[in-house]
N, C-alpha and C positions, 0 to 999 in steps of 0.2 A: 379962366374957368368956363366961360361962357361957351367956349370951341369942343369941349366937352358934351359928346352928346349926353343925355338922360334918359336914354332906353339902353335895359339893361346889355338887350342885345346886340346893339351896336361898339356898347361900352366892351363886354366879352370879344369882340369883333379884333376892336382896337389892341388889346390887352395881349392879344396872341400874335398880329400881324406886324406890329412894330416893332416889338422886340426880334422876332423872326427878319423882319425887311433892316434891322440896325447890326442884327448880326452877320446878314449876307452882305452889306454894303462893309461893312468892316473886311471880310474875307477877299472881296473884290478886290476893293482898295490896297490891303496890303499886302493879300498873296500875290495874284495874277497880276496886280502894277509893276511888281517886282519881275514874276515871272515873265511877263508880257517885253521889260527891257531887256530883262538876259537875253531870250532869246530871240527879237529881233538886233540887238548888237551882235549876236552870234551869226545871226544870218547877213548880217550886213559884211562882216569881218570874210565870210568864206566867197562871197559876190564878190568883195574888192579885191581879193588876193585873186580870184578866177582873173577878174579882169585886167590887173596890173600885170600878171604873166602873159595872157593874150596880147597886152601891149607892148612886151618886152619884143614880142614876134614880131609883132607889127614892124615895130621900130626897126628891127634887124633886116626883113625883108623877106620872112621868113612865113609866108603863105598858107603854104601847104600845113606847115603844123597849127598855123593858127586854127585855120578851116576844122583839120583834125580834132583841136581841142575843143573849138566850140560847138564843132558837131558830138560829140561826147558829152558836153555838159548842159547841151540845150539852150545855148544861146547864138543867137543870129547877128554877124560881124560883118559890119561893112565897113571902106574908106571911100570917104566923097570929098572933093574938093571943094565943094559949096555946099550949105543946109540950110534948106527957108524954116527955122524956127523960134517961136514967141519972145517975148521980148525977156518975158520972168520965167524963169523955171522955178522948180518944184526942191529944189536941194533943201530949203529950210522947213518942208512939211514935216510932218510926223511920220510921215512912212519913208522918205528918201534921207532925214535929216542923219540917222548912225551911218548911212551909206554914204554921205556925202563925208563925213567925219575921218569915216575908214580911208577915201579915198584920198583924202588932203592929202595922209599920211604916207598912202602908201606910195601913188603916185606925183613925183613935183613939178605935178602943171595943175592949171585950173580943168575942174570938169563939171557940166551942167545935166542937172537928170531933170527929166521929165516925164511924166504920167497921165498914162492914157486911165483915166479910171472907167472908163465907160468897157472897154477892150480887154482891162486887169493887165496894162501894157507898163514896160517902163524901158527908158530909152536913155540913153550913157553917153554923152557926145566928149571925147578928149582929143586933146591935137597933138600930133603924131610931131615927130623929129622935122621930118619934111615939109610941115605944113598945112598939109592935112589935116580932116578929122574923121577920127575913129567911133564908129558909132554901135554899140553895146545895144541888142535888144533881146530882154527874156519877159517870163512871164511877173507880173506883181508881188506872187507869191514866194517868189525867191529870197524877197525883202520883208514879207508883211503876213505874219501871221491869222488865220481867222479862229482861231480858237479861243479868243475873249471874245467874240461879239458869239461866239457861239455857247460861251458860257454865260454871257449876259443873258442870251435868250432861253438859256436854262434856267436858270433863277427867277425870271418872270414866270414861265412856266409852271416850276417849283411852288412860289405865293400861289398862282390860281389854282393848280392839284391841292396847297393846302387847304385854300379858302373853300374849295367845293367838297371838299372832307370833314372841315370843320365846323361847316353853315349847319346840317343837318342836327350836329349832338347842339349846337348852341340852341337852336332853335325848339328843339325839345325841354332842355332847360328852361329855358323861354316860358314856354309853354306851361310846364310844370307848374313855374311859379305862378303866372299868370291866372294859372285854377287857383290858387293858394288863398291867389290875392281877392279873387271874385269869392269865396267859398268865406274869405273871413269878413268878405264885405254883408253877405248874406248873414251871417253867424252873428254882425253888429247889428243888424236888423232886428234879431229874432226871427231869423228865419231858417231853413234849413236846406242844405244841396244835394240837391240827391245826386246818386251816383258819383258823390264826391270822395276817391281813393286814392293813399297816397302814392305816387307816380315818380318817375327821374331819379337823380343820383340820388346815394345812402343819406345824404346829409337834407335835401329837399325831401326825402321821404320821412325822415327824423322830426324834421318842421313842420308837414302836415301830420304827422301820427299827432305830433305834442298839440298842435292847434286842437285835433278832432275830441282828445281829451280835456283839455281846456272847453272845450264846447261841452261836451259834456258832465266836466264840473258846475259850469254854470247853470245847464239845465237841470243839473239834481240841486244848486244852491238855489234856484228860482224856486223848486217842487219844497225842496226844505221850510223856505218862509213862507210859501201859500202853505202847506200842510200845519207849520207852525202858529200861524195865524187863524185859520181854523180852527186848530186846538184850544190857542186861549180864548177866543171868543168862546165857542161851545164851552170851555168848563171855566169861564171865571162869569158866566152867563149863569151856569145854574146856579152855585153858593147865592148871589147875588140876590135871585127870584125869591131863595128860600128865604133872603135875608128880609127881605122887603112883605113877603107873606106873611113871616113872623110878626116883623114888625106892624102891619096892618089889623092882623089878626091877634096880636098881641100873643100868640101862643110861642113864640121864641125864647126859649132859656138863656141866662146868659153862657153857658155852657153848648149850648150849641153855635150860635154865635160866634165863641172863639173858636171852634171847630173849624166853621165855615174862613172863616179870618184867617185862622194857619194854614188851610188849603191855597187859598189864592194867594199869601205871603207865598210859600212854599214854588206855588205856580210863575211866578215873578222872578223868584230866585234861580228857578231855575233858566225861566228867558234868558235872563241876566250872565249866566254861567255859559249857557250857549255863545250868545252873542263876544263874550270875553275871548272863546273858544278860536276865535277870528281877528285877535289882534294881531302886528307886526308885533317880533321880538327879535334881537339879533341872535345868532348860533355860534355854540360856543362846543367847548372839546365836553362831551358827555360818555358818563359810563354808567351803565345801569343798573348793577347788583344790589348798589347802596341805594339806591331811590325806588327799588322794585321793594327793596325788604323792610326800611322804614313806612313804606306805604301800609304792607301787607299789614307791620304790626300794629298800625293807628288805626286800622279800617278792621280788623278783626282781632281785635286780642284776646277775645273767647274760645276760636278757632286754634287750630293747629296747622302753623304754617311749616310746609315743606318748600326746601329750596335747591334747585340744582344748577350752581352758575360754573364757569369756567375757571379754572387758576388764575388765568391771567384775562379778564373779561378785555374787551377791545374796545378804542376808543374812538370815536367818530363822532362829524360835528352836526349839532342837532337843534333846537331852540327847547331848552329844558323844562321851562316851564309848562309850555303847551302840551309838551310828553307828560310831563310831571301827571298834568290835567288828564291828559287820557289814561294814561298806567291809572291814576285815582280812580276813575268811574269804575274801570271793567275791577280792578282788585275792591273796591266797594261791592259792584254790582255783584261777584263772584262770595264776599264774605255772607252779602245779607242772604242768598240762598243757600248757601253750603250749610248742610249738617251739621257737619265736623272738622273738616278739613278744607283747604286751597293750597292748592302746587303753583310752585313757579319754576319755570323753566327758561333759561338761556342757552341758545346755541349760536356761536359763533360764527360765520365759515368766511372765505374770502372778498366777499363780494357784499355781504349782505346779515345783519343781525337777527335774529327769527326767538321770539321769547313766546312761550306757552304760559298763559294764567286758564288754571280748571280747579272745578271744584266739584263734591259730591253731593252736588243738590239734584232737584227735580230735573234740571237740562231745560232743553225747550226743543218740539216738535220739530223736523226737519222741511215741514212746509211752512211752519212762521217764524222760519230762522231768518228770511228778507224781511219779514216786517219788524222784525226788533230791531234793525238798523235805523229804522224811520223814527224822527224825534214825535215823540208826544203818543208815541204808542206804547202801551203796556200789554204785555200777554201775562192779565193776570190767571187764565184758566191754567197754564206752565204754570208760573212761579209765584203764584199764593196772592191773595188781596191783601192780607196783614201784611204785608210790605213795605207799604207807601210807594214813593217815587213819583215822579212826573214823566218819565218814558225817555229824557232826554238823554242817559247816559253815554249808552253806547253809541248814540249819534254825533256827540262830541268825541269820541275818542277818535268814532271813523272820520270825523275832519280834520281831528289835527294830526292823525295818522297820514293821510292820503295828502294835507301840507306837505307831508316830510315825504313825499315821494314811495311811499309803502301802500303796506295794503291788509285788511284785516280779516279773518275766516271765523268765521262760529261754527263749531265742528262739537260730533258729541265725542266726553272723556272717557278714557277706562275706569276712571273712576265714578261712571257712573252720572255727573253732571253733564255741565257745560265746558269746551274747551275755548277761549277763545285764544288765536293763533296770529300775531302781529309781527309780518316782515318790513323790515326796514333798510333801505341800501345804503352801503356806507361808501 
């Protein structure tokens, strides 16, 4: 493992050119080795038949056709009575070896070949009837193919056209990630990159999208607990003052007292609700007509709940409880302001579940339709003081909505309230 490099780019390097360099070494070896012997046995086969007829001449005495034949076939025929040549020949190399083979057979005397590799030469010495020796000279080529060293030099080739094609996307990849990795190092910091967009293939741009959203979960969960801790300071602050001026001042009823008491209980409770709003749960197959309509009926049964779900509502997997949690706040929050009525709506489609909860109350302003997402804000000038609440509702539902990978809209209803509109992807 250790031969393994650890830069990614090296590793992608590897990844493409080994396989690539095991599959051309495979095709070398077993095409061209193959082909490479057919057809120098084939050439060696039409050399020794050229020259064992040339000898047949020889032998006879027979000159002129010899000359004729090997001025036609391009080989240079002499007879010498004497030849100064090496001690070893060349018959057992790899380029004379099929031709020595051929020659055993064709002719039955000894014959010694020799090669000029400097010259591309090769030279045939056989000894004639009379004593003599007969001496064969053509070109290398006759015997020795160059079309594997010329496909080897293709395949090298081949690797570096691939390598200089493929260095450039790897290196962007590279690249890509290499922002990913500085941008999330920054992000671990609390800090921020600017100019940081996601870049490279669909799947590296999938990974920064999902980080930059991550980033900015945690910046709204950071804003959520500084806002929320704000909140309780300031209002479990004032009960507390009045508690303590009463009790100084002795002017404190016990009736107001428990006033102040069920305020901050109330305030606590709801912390409490939030923070739960954030536990791990595992996800299970959920359908939601039956926990939208037992919601509506516990949370409003003054009201007049209307329902529109599908025949067959669809089933996708979800953490139930957390839903439970959010569907409960907005159908609360929906019952304690409506008039009369709350709608529920389910629509289906392929991709994705989309349920509308509205009701016919006051609604709320289209410019503090952001600030009602914020936990510990109430718009009580919208939707009445005689209310209560702590402001936390709908800021629980939008987390454990945007948990489930959705996303929640406050939109005004035809009917005259508030619509709120929760997609979820299945």
């Amino acid at each position: 493992m250790r031969l393994i490099p650890r830069s990614f780019l090296w590793r992608t390097i590897l990844m493409i050119l080994i396989p690539l360099i095991v599959a051309l070494t495979i095709v070398a070896n077993v095409f061209f080795g193959n082909h490479w012997d057919r057809v120098h046995a084939t050439m060696a086969r039409g050399l020794a038949g050229e020259v064992a007829t040339m000898l047949d001449f020889i032998d006879k005495g027979d000159i002129d056709a010899t000359r004729s034949m090997a001025q036609r076939i391009g080989i240079n025929v002499t007879v010498n009575d004497r030849l100064n040549r090496p001690k070893h020949n060349d018959n057992n190399s790899g380029e004379a070896g099929p031709l020595a083979e051929e020659l055993a057979r064709r002719v039955n005397r000894p014959s010694s070949i020799y090669i000029d590799k400097g010259k591309r030469l090769i030279f045939i010495d056989i000894p004639t009837t009379d004593g003599r020796t007969a001496t064969f000279a053509t070109t290398l080529y006759r015997i020795y193919s160059t079309s594997t060293e010329v496909f080897l030099i293709w395949l090298l080739g081949s690797l570096l056209i691939v390598s200089i094609l493929i260095a450039p996307f790897i290196i962007l990849h590279t690249r890509s990630i290499r922002r990913i990795s500085r941008a999330a190092s920054r992000f671990g910091r609390g800090l921020d990159a600017p100019g940081f967009e996601p870049t490279g293939s669909k799947e590296i741009r999938e990974a920064a999208s999902a980080m930059i959203k991550m980033k900015e979960r945690l910046d709204r969960y950071n804003r959520t607990r500084t806002d929320m801790l704000n909140a309780v300071s300031h209002d479990l602050k004032a009960p507390l003052t009045r508690m303590r001026l009463g009790v100084e001042t002795g002017a404190a009823t016990k009736k107001d007292m428990l006033r102040d008491i069920d305020r901050m209980t109330e305030m606590v409770n709801g912390y409490l609700a939030f923070a739960r709003g954030e536990m791990p749960e595992i996800e299970q197959a959920t359908e939601l007509p039956a926990m939208l309509t037992r919601m509506a009926r516990d949370a409003a049964p003054d009201k007049k709940i209307i329902t529109d779900f599908p025949t067959e509502p669809v089933q996708f997997y979800a953490r139930p409880m957390a839903l439970a949690r959010a569907f409960g706040n907005i159908i609360e929050n929906a019952a304690r302001y409506a008039n009369k009525k709350v709608k529920i709506t389910e629509r289906d489609e392929p991709d994705q579940v989309e349920v509308i909860i509205e009701d016919d109350g006051p609604g709320i302003p289209d410019d503090k339709k952001r600030d009602a997402m914020r936990p510990f804000v109430r718009l009580d000038d919208a939707r009445g003081m005689e209310t209560g609440g702590t402001g936390l509702g709908l800021s629980i539902a939008q987390t454990a909505i945007e948990n489930h990978g959705g996303q929640m809209f406050l939109e005004n209803s035809d009917m005259g309230g508030l619509r709120v509109r929760i997609v979820l992807p299945i």
